[in-house]
MMTF fields as JSON, N, C-alpha, C and O atoms, coordinates in Angstrom:
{
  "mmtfVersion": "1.0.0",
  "mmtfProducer": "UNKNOWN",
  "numBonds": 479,
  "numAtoms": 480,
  "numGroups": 120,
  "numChains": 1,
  "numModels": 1,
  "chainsPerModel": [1],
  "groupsPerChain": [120],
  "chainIdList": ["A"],
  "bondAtomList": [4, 2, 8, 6, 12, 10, 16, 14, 20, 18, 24, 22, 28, 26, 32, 30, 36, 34, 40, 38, 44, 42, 48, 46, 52, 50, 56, 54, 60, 58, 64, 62, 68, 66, 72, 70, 76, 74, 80, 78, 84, 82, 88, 86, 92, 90, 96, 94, 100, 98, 104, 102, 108, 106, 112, 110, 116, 114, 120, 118, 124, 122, 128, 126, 132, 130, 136, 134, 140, 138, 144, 142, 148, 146, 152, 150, 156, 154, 160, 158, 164, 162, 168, 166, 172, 170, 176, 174, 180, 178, 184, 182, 188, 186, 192, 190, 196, 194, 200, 198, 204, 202, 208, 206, 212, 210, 216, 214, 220, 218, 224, 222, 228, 226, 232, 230, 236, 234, 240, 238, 244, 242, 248, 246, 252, 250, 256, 254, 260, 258, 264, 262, 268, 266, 272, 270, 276, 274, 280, 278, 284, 282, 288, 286, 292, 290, 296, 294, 300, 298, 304, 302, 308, 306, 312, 310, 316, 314, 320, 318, 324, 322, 328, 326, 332, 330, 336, 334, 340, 338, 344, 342, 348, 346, 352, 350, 356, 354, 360, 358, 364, 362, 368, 366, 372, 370, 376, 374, 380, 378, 384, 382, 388, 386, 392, 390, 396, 394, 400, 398, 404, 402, 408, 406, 412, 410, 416, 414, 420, 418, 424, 422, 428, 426, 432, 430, 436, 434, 440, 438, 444, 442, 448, 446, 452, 450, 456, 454, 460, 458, 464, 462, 468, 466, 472, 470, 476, 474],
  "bondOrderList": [1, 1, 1, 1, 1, 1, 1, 1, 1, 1, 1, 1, 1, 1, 1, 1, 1, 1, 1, 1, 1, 1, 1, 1, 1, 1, 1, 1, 1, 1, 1, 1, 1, 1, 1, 1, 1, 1, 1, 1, 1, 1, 1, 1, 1, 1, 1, 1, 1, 1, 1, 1, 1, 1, 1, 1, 1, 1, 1, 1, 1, 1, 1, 1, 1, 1, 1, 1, 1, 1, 1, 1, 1, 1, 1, 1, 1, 1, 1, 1, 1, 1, 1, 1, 1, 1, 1, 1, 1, 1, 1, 1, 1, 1, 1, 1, 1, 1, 1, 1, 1, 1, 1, 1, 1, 1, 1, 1, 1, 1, 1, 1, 1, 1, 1, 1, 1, 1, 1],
  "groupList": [{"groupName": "UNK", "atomNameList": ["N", "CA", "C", "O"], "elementList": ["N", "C", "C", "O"], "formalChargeList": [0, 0, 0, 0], "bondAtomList": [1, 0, 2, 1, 3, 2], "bondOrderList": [1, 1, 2], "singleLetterCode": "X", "chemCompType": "L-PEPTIDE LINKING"}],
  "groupTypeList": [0, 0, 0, 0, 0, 0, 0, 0, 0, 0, 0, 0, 0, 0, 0, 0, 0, 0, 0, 0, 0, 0, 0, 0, 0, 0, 0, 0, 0, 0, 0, 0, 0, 0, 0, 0, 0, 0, 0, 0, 0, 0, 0, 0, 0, 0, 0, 0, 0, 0, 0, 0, 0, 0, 0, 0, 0, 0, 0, 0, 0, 0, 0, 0, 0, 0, 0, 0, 0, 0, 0, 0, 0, 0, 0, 0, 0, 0, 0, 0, 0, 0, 0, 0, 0, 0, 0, 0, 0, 0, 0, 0, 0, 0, 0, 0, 0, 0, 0, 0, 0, 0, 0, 0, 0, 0, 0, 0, 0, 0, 0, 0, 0, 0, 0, 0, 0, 0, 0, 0],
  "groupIdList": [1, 2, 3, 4, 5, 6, 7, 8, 9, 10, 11, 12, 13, 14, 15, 16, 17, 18, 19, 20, 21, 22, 23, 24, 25, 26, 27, 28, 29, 30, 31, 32, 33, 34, 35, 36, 37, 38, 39, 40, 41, 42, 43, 44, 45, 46, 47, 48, 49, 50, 51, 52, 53, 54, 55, 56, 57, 58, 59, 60, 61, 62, 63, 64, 65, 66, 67, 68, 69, 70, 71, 72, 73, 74, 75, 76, 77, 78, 79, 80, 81, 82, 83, 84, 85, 86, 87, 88, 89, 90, 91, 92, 93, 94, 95, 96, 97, 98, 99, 100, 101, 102, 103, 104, 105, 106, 107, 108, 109, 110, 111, 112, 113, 114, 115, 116, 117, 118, 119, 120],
  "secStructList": [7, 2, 2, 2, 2, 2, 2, 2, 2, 2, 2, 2, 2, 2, 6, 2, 2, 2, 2, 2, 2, 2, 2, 2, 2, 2, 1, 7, 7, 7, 7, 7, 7, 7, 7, 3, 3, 3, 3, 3, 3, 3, 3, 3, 3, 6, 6, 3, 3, 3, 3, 3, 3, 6, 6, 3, 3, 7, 7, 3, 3, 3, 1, 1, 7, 4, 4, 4, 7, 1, 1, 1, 3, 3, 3, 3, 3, 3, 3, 7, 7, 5, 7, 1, 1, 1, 1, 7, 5, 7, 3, 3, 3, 7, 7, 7, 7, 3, 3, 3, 1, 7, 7, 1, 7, 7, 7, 7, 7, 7, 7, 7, 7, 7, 7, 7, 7, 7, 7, 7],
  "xCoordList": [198.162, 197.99, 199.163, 199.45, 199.815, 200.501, 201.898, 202.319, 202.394, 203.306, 203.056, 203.817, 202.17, 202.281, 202.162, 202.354, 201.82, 201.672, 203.356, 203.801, 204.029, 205.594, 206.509, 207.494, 205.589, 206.674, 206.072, 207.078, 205.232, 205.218, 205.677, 206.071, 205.748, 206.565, 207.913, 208.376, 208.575, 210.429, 210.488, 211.202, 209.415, 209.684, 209.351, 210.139, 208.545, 208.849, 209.614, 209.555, 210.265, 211.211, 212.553, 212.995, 213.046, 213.887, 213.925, 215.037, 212.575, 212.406, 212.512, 212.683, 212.445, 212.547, 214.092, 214.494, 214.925, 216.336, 217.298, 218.511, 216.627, 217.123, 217.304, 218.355, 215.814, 215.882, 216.205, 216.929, 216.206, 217.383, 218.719, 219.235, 219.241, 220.681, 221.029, 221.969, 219.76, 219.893, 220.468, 221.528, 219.23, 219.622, 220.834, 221.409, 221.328, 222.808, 223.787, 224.842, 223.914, 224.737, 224.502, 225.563, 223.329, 223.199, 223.591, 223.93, 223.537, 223.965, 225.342, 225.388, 226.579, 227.52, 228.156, 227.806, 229.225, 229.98, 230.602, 230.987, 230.659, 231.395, 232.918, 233.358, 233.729, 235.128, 235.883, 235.752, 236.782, 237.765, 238.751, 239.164, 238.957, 239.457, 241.052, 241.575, 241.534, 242.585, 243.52, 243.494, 244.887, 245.949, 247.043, 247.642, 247.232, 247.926, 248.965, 248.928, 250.009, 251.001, 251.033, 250.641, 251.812, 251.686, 252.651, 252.914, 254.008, 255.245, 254.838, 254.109, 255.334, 255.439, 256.129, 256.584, 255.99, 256.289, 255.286, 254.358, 255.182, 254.328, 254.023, 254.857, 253.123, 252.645, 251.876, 250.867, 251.513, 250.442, 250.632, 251.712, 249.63, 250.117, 248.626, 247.948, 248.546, 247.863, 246.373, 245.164, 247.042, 246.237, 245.122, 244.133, 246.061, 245.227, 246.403, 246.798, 247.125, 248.084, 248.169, 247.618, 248.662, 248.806, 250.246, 251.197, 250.277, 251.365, 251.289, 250.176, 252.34, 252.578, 253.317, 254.459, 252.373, 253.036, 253.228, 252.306, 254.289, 254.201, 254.023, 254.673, 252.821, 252.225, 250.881, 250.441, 250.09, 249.202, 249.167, 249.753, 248.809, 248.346, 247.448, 246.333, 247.577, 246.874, 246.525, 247.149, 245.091, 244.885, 245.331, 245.436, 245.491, 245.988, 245.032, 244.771, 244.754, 244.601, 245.065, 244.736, 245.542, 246.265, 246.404, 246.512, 246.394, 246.176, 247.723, 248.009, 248.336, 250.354, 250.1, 249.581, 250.828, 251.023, 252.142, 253.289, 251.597, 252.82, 253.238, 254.211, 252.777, 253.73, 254.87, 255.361, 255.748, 257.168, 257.782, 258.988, 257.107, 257.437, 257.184, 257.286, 256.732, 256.417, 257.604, 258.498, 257.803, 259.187, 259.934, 260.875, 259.499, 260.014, 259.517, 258.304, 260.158, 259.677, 259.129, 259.918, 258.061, 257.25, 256.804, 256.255, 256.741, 256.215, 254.937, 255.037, 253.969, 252.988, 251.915, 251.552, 251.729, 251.033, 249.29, 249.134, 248.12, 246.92, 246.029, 246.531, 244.988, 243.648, 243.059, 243.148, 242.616, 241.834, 240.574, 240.039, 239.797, 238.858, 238.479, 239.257, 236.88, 235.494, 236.136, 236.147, 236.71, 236.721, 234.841, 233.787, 235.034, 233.886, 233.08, 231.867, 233.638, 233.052, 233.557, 234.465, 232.796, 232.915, 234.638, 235.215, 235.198, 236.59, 237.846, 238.806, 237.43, 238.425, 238.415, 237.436, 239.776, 240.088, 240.728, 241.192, 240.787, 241.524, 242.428, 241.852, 243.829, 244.973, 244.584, 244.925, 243.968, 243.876, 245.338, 245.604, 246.216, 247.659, 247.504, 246.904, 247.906, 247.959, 249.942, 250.533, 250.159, 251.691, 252.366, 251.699, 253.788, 254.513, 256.082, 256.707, 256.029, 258.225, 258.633, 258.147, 260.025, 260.278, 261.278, 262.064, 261.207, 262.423, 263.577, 264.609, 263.358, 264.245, 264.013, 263.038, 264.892, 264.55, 264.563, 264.548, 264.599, 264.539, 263.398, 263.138, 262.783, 261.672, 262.431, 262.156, 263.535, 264.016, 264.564, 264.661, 264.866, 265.601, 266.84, 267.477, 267.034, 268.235, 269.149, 268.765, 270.498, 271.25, 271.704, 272.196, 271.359, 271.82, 272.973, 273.877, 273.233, 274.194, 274.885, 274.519, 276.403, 277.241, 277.494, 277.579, 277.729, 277.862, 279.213, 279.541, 280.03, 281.223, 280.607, 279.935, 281.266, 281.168, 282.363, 283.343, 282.533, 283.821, 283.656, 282.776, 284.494, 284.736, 284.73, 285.41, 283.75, 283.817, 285.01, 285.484, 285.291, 286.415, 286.225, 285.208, 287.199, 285.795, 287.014, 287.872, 286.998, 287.799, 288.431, 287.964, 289.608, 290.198, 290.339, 290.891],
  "yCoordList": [13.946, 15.367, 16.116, 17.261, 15.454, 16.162, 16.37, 17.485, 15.197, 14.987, 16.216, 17.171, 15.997, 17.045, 18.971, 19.886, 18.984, 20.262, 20.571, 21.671, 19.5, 19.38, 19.902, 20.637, 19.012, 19.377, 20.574, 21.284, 21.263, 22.66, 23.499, 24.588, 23.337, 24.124, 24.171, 25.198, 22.986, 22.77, 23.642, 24.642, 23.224, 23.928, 25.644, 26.318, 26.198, 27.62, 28.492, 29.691, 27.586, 27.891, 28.185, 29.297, 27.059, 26.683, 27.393, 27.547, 28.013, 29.139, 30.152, 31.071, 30.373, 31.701, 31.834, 32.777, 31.082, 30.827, 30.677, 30.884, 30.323, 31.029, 32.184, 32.821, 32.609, 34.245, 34.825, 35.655, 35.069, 35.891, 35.711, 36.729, 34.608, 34.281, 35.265, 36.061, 35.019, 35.257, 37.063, 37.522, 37.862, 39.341, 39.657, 40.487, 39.252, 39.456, 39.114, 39.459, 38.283, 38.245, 39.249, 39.476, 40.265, 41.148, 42.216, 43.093, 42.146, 43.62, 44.106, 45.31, 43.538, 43.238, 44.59, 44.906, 45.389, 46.329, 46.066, 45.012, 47.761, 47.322, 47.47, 48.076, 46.438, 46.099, 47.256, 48.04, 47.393, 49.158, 48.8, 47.692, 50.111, 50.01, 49.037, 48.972, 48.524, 48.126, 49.293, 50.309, 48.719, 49.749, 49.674, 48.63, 50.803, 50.217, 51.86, 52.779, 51.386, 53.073, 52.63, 51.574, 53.965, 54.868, 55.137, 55.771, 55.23, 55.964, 57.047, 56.839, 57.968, 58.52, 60.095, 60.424, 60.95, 62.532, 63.592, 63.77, 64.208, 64.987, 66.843, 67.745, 66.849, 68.166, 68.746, 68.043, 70.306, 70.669, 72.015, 72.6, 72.37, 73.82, 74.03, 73.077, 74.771, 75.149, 73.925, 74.025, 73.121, 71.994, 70.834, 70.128, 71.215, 70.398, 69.968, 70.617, 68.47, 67.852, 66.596, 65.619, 66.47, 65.11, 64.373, 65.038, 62.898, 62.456, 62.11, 61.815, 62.04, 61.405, 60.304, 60.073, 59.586, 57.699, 57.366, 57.134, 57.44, 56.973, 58.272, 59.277, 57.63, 58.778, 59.173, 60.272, 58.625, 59.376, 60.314, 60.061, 60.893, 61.795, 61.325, 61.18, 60.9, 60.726, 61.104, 60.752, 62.176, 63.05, 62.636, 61.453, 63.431, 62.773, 63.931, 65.134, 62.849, 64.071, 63.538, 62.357, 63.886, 63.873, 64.719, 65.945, 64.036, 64.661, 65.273, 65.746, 64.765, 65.97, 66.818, 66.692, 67.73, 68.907, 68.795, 69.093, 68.145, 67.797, 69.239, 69.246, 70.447, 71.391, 71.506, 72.39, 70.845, 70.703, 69.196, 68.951, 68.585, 67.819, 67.359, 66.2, 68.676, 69.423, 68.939, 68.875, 68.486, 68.046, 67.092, 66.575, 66.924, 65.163, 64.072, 64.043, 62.876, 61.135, 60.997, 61.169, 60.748, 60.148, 58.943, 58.647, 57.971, 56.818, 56.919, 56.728, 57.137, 57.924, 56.229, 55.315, 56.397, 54.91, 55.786, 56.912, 54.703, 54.869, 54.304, 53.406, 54.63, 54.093, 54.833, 56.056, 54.229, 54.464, 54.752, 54.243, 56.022, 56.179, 56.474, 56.714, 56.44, 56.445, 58.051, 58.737, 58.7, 59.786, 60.444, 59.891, 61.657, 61.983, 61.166, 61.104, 60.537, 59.363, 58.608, 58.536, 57.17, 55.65, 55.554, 54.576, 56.037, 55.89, 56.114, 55.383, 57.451, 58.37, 57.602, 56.936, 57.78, 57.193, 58.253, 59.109, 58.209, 59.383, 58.722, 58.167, 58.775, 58.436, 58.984, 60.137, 59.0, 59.033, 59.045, 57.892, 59.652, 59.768, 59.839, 60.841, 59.005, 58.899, 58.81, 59.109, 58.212, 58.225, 59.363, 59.755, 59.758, 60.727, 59.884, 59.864, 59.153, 59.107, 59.327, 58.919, 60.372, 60.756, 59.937, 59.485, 59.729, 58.751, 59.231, 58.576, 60.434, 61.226, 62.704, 62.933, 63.646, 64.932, 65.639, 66.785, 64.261, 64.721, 63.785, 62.678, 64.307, 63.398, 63.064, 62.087, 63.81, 63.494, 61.831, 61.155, 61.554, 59.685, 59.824, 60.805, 58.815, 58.735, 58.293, 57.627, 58.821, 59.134, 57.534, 56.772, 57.359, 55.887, 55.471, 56.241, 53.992, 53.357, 53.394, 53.245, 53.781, 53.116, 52.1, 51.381, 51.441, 50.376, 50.212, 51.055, 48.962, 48.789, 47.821, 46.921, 48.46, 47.626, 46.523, 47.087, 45.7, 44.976, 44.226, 43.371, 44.502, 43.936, 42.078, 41.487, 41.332, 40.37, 39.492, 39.584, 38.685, 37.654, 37.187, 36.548, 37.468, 36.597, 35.159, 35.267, 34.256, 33.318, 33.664, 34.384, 32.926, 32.98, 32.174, 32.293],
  "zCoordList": [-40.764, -40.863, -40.252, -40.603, -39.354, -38.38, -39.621, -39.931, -40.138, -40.654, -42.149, -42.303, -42.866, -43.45, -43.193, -43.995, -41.929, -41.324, -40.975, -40.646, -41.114, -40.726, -41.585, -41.518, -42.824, -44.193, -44.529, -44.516, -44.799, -45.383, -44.354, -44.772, -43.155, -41.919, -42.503, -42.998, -42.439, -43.363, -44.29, -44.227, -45.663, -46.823, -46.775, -47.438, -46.241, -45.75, -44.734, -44.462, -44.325, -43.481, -44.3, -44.589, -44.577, -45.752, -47.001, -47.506, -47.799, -48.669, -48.313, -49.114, -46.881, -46.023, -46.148, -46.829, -45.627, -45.526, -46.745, -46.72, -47.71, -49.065, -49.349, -49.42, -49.596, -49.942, -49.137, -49.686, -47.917, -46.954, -47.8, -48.26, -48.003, -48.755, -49.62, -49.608, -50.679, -51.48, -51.375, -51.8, -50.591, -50.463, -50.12, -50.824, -49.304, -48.513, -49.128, -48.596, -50.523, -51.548, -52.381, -52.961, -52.897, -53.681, -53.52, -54.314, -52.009, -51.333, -51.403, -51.15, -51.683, -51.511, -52.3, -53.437, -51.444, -51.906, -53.077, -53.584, -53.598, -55.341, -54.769, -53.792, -56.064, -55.535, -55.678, -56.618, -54.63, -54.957, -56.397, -56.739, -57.078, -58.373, -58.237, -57.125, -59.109, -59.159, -59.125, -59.819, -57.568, -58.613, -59.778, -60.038, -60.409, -61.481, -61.16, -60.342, -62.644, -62.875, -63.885, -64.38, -64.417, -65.575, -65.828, -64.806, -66.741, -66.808, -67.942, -68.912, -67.669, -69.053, -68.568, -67.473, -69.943, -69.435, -68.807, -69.596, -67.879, -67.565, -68.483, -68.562, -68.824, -69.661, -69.601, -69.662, -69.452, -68.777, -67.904, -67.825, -67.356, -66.724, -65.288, -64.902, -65.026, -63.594, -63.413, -63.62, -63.055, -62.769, -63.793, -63.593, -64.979, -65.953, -66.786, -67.754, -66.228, -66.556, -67.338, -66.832, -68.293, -69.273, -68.814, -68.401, -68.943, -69.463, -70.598, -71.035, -71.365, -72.505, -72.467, -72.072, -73.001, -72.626, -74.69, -75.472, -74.914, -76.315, -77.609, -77.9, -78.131, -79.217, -78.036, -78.376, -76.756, -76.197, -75.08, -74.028, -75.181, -74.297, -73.42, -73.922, -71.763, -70.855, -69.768, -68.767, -69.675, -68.924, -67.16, -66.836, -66.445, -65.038, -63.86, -63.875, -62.981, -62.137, -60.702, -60.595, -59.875, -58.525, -57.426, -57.452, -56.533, -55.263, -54.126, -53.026, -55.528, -55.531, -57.002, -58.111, -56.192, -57.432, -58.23, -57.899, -59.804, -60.692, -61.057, -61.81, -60.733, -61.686, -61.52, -62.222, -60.696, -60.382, -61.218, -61.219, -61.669, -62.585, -63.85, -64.253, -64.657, -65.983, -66.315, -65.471, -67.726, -68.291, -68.032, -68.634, -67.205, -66.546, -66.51, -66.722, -66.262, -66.709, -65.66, -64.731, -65.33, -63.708, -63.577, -64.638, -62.734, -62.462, -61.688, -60.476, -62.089, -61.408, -60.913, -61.653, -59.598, -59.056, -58.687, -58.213, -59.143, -58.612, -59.722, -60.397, -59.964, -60.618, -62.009, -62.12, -62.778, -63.901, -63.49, -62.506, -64.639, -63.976, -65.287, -66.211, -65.359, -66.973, -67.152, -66.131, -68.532, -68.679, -69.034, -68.718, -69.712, -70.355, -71.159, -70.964, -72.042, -73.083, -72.856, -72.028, -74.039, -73.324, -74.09, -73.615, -74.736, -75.011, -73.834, -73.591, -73.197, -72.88, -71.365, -71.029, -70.351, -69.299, -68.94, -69.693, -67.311, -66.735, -65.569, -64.633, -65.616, -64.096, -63.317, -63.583, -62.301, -60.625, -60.296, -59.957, -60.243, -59.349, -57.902, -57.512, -56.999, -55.739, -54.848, -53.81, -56.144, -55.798, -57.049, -58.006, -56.791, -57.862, -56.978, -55.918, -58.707, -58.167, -59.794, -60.849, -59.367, -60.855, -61.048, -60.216, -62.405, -63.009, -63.784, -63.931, -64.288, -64.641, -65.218, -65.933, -64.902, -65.011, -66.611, -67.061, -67.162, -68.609, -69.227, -68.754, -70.266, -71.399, -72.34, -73.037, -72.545, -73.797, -73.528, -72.504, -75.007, -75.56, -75.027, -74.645, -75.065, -74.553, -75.789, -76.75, -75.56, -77.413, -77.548, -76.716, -78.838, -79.413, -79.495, -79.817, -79.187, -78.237, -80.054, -81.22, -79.009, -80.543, -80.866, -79.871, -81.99, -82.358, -83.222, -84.057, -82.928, -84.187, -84.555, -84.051, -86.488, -87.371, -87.282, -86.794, -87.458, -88.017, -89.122, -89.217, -90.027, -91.326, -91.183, -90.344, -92.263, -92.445, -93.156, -94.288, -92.166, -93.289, -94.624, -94.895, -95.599, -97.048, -96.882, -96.006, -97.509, -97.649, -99.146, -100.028, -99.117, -100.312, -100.895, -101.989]
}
């Protein structure tokens, strides 16, 4: 008798010591966002700013004031965030380094032709 008054003592103890486990793994903080950047041009006016990365337009919002770098190439560092709908994403800007004070291309490299040898 004794011996089995032993083992169901173990085994609820031991089931006790699980599910404790178990909670304290569930509980567990959500992971902070990845950081990432963004290059592109900045566009936009009294606090509702886009870059343009390509052909998109990507809303930004930041905790520096890009209106001083309206028209310019930015390397903008921080996090993605759920826009309004399940499509749309929004830059979190936490960092601002500009890359150049122009959006415009840069003018195409020249190239020489040189005439091919023909054989004779």
């Amino acid at each position: 008798m004794k011996k089995l008054m032993i083992a169901v003592f173990v085994f609820a103890l031991s089931l006790g010591l699980y599910a404790s486990d178990k909670s304290k793994s569930s509980s567990k903080a959500p992971a902070a966002p990845k950081t990432a950047s963004l290059t592109g041009c900045v566009e936009g006016s009294a606090g509702s700013y886009m870059v343009k990365k390509g052909s998109k337009d990507v809303p930004v919002t930041s905790s520096e004031d890009l209106a001083g770098h309206v028209g310019h190439k930015v390397k903008l560092t921080g996090t993605w965030e759920k826009g309004a709908d399940a499509k749309s994403r929004t830059f979190n800007a936490t960092k601002v380094d500009m890359v150049s004070e122009s959006c415009h291309a840069k003018a195409a490299k020249s190239t020489t032709h040189t005439a091919k040898k023909t054989k004779s």
